[in-house]
C-alpha positions as MATLAB code, in Angstrom:
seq = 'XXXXXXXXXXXXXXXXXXXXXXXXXXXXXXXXXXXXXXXXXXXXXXXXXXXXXXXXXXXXXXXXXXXXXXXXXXXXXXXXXXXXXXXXXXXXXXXXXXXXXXXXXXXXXXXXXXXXXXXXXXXXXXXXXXXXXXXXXXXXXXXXXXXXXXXXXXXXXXXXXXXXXXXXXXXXXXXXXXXXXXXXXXXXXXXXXXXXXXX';
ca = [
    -156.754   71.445   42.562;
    -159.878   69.442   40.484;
    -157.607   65.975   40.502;
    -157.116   66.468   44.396;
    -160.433   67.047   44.846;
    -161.338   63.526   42.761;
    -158.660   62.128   44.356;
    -160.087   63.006   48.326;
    -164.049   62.043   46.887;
    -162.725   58.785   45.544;
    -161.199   57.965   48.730;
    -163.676   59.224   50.847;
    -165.955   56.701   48.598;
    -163.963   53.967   48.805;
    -164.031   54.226   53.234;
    -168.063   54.711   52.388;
    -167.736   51.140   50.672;
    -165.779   49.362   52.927;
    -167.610   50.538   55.523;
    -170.814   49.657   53.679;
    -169.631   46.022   52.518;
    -168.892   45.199   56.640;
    -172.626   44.010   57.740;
    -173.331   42.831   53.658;
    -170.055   40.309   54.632;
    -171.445   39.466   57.745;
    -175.215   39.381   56.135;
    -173.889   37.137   53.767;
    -171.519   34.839   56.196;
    -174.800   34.425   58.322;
    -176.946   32.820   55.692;
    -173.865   30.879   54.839;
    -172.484   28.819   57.812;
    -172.274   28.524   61.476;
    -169.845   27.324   63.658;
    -170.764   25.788   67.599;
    -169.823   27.701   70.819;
    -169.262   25.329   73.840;
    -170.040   27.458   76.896;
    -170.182   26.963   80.930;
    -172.303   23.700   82.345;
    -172.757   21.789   78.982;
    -174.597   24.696   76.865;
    -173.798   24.952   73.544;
    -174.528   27.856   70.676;
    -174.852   27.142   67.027;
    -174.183   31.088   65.550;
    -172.878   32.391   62.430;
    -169.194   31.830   61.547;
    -168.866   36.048   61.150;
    -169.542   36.090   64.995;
    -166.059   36.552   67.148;
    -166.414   34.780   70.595;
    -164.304   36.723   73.241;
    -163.351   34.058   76.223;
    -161.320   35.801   78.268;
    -162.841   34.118   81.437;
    -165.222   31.719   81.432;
    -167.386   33.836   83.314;
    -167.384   36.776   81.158;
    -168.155   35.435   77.807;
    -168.908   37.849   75.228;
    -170.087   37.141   71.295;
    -169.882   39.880   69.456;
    -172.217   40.221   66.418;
    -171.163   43.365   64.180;
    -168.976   45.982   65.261;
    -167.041   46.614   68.438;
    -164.771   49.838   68.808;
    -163.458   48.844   72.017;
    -162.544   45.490   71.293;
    -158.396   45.296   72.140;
    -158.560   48.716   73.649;
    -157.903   49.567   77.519;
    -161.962   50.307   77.316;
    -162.706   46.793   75.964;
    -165.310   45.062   78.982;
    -168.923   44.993   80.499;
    -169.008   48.524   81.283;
    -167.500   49.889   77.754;
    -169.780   51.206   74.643;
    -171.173   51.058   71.243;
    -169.761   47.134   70.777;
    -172.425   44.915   69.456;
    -172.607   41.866   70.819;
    -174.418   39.719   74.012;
    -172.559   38.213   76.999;
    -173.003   34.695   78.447;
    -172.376   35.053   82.382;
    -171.222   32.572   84.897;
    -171.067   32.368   88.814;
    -168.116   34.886   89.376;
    -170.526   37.538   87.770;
    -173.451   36.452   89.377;
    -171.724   37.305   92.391;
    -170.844   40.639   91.841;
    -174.028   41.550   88.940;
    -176.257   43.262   91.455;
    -176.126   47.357   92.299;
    -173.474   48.104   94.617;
    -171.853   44.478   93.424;
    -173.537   42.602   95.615;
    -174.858   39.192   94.099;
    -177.039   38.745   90.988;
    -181.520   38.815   91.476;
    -183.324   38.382   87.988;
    -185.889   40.351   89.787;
    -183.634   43.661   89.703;
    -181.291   43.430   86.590;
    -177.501   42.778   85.858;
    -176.241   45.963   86.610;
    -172.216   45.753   88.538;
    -171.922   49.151   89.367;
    -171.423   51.698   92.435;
    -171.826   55.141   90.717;
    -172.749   56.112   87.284;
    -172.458   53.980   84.661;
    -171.473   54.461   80.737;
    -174.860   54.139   78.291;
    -173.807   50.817   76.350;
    -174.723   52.589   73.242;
    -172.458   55.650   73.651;
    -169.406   57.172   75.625;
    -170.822   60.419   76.062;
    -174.278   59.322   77.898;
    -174.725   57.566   81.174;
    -177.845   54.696   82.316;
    -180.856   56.132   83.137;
    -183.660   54.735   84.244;
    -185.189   51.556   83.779;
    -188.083   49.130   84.273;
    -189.402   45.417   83.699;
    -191.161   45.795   80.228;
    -191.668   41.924   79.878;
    -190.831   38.511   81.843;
    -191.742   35.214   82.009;
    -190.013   31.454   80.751;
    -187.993   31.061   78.172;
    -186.779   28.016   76.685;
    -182.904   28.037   76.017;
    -182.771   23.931   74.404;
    -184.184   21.225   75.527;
    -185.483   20.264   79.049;
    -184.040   24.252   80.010;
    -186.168   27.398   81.069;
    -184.487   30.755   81.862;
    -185.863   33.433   83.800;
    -186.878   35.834   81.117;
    -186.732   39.918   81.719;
    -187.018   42.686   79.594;
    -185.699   45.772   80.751;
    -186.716   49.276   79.108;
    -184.193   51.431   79.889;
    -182.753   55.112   79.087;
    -179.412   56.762   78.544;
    -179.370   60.368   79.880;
    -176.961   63.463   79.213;
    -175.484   64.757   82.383;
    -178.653   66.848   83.441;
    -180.589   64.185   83.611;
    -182.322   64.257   80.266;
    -183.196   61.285   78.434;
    -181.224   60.806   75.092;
    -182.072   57.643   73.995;
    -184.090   54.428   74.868;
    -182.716   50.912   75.072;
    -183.589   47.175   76.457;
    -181.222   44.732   78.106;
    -182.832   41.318   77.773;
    -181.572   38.790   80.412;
    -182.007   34.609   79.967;
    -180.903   33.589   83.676;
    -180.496   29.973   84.282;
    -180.427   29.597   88.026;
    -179.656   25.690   87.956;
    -176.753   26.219   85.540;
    -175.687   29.989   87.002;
    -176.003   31.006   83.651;
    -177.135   34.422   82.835;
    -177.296   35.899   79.312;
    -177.433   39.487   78.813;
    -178.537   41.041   75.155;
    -178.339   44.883   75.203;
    -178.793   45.702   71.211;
    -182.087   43.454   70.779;
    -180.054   40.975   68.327;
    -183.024   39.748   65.938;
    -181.325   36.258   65.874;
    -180.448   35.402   69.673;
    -184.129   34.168   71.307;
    -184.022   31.479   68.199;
    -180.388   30.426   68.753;
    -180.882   30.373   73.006;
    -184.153   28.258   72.083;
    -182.161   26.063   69.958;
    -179.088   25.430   71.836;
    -178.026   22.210   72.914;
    -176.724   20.587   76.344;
    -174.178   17.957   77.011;
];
């Protein structure tokens, strides 16, 4: 009974570790090289060789940063949860990014939906409210200004309460119908937007 015991801690330790050593790995790939993203109208990304570019469309490009439990899963997609990351959107999402799908206004938010949608940070709480908390010009490279918003937004529980607050940062680029959307507040992403690079 005392060596199965030992044997379940040490195994329960060893998940702890792995699970542990994930964002030291990526921590440490960060510091330690970069690799280029070439994206929609010329834009280009310089980000850290741990990231995992998803390009299933060109449209609906998604980097994700750390980790994503829906990634390969039936759930996987704008309107899943809990995977870290930011999309870079092109014209067929602009079309469709508005309430009620209709087309994309910085002035309102990217937000596709017709009913209730899932809180990005978990399955079990749905969008609440939200509300410009910031805005103004951003640079994203050279000669480029985006269309800044900050949105402070909620999750709620299904009566209503709020569970949790959030932001969902938006760089639009109406010129290049380029929107990207940042829904974790990833420390690195205004720097690497600010010094991308255009072909």
């Amino acid at each position: 009974m005392f060596r199965k015991t030992i044997s379940t801690a040490a195994a329960g330790l060893a998940v702890l570790a792995a699970s542990l050593a994930v964002p030291a790995a990526a921590s440490a790939s960060e510091s330690g090289g970069t690799k280029q993203v070439s994206l929609r109208s010329g834009l280009t990304l310089t980000i850290p060789k741990s990231w995992k570019v998803a390009k299933d469309d060109r449209d609906w490009v998604r980097v994700i940063t750390g980790s994503c439990p829906t990634f390969g899963t039936e759930d996987y997609g704008f309107r899943d949860y809990g995977c870290h990351g930011f999309w870079i959107l092109g014209p067929k999402a602009l079309k469709i990014g508005g309430h009620t799908f209709q087309s994309y206004k910085s002035k309102y938010g990217f937000d596709p939906a017709t009913d209730v949608s899932i809180c990005p940070k978990s399955y079990k709480l749905y969008k609440g409210e939200w509300k410009v908390a910031d805005k103004g010009l951003r640079q994203v490279g050279p000669g480029h200004k985006a269309d800044y918003h900050r949105w402070a937004a909620t999750c709620v529980d299904k009566k209503g309460r709020v569970k949790l607050h959030y932001n969902q940062r938006e760089w639009y680029l109406p010129s290049s119908k380029i929107l990207v959307l940042d829904q974790w507040d990833h420390p690195q992403l205004a720097a690497i937007l600010k010094n991308a690079t255009w072909n």
